[in-house]
N, C-alpha and C positions, 0 to 999 in steps of 0.2 A: 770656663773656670779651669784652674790650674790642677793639678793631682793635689796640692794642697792646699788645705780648706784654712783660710783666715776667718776667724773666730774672734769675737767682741764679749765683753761679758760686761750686765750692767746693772750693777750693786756689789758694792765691795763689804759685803757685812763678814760673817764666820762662813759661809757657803762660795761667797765671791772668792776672798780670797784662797779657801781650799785649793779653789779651782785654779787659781792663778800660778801657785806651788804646782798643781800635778803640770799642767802644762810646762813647766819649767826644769820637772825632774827633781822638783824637791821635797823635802822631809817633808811629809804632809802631818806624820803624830812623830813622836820623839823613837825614832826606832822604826818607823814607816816610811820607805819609800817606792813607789808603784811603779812601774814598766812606763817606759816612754811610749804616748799615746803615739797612733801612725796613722799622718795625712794630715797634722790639722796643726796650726799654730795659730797660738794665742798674740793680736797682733794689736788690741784695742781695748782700755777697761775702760767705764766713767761710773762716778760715784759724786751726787751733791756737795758731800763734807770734806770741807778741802784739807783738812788734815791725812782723812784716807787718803787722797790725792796724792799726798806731799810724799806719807810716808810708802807710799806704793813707785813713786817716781826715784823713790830713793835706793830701794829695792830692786826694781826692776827698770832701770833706765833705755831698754828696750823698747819700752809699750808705749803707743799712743794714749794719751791718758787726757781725759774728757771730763764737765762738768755738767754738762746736755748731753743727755740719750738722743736726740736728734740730731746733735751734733755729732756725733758717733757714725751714727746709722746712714748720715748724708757724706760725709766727707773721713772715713776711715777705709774706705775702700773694702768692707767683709763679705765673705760669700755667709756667713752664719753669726747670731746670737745666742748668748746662754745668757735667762733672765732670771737673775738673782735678787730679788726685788721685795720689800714687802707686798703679804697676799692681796691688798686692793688693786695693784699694777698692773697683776701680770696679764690679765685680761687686752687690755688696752694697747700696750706696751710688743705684747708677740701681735697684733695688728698693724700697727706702726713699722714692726720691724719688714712683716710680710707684706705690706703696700712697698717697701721699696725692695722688695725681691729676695730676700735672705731668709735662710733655713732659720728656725726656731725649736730651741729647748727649752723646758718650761719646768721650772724649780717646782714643786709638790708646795704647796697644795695650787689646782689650776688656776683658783682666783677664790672669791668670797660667797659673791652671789651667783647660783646657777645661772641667771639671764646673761650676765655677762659672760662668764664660759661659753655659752650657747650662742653667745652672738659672737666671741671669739670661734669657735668651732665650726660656726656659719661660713663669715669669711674666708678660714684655713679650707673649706669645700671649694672656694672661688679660684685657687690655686695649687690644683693638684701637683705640679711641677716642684715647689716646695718640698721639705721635710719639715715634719710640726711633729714634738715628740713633750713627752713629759717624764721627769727625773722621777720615776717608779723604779728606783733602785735595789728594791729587796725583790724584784722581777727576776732578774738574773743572779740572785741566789741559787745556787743549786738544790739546796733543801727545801726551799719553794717551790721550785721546780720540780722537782721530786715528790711534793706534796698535790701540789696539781694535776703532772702525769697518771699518777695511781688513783686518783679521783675518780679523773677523768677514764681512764681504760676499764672503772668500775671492778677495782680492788677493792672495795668497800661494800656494792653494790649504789642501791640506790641514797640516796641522803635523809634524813632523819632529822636529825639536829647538829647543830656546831656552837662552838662557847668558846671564845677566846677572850682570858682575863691576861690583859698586858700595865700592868701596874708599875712595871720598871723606870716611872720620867720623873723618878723622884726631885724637885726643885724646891731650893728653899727659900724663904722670902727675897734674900739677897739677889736671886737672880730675877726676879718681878722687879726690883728694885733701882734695875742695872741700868733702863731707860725707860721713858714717863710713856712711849708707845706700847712695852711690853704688856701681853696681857688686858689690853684694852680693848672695847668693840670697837673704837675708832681706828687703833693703830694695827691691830690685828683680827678684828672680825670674832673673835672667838678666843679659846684657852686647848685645852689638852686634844680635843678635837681637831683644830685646824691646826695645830703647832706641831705636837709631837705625834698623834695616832694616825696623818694620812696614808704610810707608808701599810701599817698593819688594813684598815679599814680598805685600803684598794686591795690588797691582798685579801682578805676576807671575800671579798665581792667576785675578784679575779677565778677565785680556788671553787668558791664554792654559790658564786650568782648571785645576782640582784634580786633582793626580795620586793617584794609587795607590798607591805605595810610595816613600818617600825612606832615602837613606843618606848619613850623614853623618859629616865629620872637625872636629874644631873645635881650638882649642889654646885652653885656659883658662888666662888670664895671661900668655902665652906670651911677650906682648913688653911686657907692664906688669905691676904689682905689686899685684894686683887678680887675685879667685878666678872669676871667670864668664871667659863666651868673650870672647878679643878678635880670634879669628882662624877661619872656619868655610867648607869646603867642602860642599856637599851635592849628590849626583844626586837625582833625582826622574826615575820612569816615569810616564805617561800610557795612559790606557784607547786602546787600539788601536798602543801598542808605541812612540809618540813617548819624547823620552827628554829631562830638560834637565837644568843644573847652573847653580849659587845660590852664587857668591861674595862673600864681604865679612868687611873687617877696619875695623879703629882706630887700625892703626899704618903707613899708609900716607901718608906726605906728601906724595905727591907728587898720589895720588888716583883713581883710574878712574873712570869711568860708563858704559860701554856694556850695551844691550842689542840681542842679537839673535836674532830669530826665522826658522827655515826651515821651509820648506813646502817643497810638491812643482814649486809652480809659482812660486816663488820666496822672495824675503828682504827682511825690514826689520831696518834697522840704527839704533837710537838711540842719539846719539852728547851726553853729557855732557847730558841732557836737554833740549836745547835744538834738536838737529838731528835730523828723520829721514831716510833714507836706505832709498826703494823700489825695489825690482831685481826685473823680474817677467820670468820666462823666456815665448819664443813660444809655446810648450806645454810641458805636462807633464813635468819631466825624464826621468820613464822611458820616454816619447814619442822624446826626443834620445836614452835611452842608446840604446832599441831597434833606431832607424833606421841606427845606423851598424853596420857590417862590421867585419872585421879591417881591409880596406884603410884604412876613413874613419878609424878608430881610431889605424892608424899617422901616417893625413896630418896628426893633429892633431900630434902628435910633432915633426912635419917643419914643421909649420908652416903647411901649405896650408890647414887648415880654421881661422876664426877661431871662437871658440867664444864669442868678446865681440858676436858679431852673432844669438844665441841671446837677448839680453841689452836689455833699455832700464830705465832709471835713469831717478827723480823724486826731487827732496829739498825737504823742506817745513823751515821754518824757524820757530821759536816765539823770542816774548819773553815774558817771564817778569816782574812784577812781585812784589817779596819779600811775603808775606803776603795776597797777593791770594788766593788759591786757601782760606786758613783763612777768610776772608771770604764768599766763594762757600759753603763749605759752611753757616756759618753764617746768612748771608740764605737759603738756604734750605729751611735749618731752619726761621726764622723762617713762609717762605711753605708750608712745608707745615703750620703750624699754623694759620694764617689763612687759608688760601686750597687745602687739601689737595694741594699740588704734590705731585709724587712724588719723595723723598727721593734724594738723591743716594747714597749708604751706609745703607743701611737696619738700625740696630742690628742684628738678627739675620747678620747677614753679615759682623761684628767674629771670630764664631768660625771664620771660613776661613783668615785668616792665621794667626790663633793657633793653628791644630791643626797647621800646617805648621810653625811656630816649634819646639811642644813636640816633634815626630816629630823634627827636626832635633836637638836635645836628649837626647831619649831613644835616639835611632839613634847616636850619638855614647857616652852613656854606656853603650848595651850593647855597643856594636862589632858593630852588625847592623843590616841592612833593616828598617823596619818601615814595617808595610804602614795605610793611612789606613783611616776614622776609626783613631787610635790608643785603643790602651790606655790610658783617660784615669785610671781608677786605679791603672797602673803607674806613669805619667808624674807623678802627685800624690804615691807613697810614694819616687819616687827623689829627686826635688826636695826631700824633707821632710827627707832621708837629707840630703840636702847643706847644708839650713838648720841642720839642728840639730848635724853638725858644724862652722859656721863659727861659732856661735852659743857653742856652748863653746870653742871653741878658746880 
């Protein structure tokens, strides 16, 4: 292969095309333009609808431009794929591409049903040689990052609980409306869960671990006219008795983002993704409850003990460029093909959010705990149960 990596992308929806602009050096949002990615051109898109087709030929008369994904993959000459695809494909689709030897990026969420991840996951073991990555873009946030780090180096101490309510995907009917797959279990498997929460949900899991068992509440429709979740509470337990809760909706205008994590020896509070907010006790809280008496216990009451002098606060501030972070992932994707960097999202690690999505799902339509890895063949014949009555209806 050459120092520079030919690149295919295959689905031209709002993500395809993103993609197609940054590769090209263009306005990606109206006042957004991102750094020339380095090492990699964009040399091959395909896309079913031949409209996209037309108007993408017309734009870009550059590109190889495809109506078969196969036909891409055999005769456009790529060392690499980026799979833009609705979520039943992408399983399939990055197997296909790595049978004929090309790197794979894999748009969020990894696929639908855990089995197929897994049996994508399987095969990307067959070919170490490869890069197999997944589009975990708020990975290479820095406030992410930042939120991870001090986790982990036990700024906090040990874990306790965490609650992240992200209610900010506000949608109104009109965009359920926009095409007869949106929002559907056939055309998308799910609702706020698989569409807009995978990015927070692998982050969740990333920051703060895969739990044990989750239960969940959801309302399908509840506040739009559309069969999947638009509304979903979930607790989740953790190995050693921590405990946390997973809120988000679509019908919230007004919007939340907080997350926050406790530990023993303290809390982080991330506030609309943009601010964090470090609170580290002088030691150990069971350290403070142990030390006080009935007396000290009463004086807090009265007033004479401050319990804010147990307490010191940092708050770290991020800016945020729109698009910057799909770019990060992407260059280096690029550099871990040319240069073996080590992957920011390592394809195989697309199956963590997804197995928390589908328990979320599955704990909801049984009205019970279930305990992780799930029942991935229960969680496949319930989903089926609900395609194939939306499908007759």
């Amino acid at each position: 292969m050459s120092d520079t990596v030919k690149v295919g992308i295959v689905g031209l929806g709002q993500q395809g095309d993103f993609y197609t602009k940054m590769f090209h050096g263009l306005e990606v949002k109206p006042g957004i333009t991102l750094p020339a990615l380095d090492g990699g051109i964009l040399s091959a898109v395909c896309d079913g609808d031949a409209a996209k087709r037309a108007a993408i030929a017309q734009q870009f008369p550059d590109l190889d431009i495809y109506a078969d994904y196969h036909d891409m993959l055999d005769h456009a000459g790529l060392d690499a794929v980026l799979i833009e695809t609705p979520h039943f494909f992408h399983p399939q689709m990055a197997i296909d591409a790595m049978q004929r030897g090309l790197h794979v990026l894999v748009e969020k969420p990894a696929g639908v049903f855990t089995n197929d991840v897994q049996r994508m996951n399987d095969f990307a073991a067959t070919k170490p040689d490869l890069k197999f990555a997944m589009m975990f873009n708020q990975r290479t946030n820095p406030l992410y990052q930042k939120v991870k780090d001090l986790v982990e180096s036990g700024a906090i101490g040990t874990l306790r609980f965490c609650d992240w309510t992200i209610t900010n995907w506000w949608r109104p009917q009109g965009y359920y409306d926009m095409s007869a797959w949106r929002a559907t279990w056939a055309g998308e498997g799910g609702g706020v869960l698989i569409n807009q929460a995978p990015h927070q949900i692998d982050l969740w899991q990333w920051i703060c671990g895969r739990p044990q068992t989750v239960y969940a509440k959801a309302g399908y429709g509840s506040q739009r006219a559309i069969a999947v979740e638009d509304d979903v509470v979930a607790m989740v337990t953790y190995e050693g008795g921590a405990t946390g809760v997973f809120r988000t909706c679509t019908h919230d205008l007004m919007g939340t983002d907080r997350f926050e994590i406790l530990g023993d020896q303290g809390k982080i509070i991330v506030e609309e993704s943009n601010k964090i907010i470090l609170r580290r006790l002088s030691k150990p809280e069971r350290e403070i409850s142990d030390s006080m008496d009935a007396a000290a216990a009463a004086d807090i009451f009265k007033g004479v003990i401050d319990l804010d002098a147990f307490i010191s606060e940092e708050v770290f501030r991020f800016d945020s460029v729109w698009g910057q972070q799909h770019f990060d992932v992407i260059q280096n994707f690029l550099d871990a093909i040319r240069s073996d960097t080590p992957l920011v999202a390592a394809g195989a690690e697309g199956i963590y959010a997804l197995e928390i999505t589908n328990a979320m799902h599955l704990s909801s339509w049984l009205d019970r705990e279930v305990s992780l890895p799930i029942d991935a063949d229960l969680f496949e014949a319930e989903l089926q149960k609900r395609i194939a009555a939306e499908t007759s209806a």
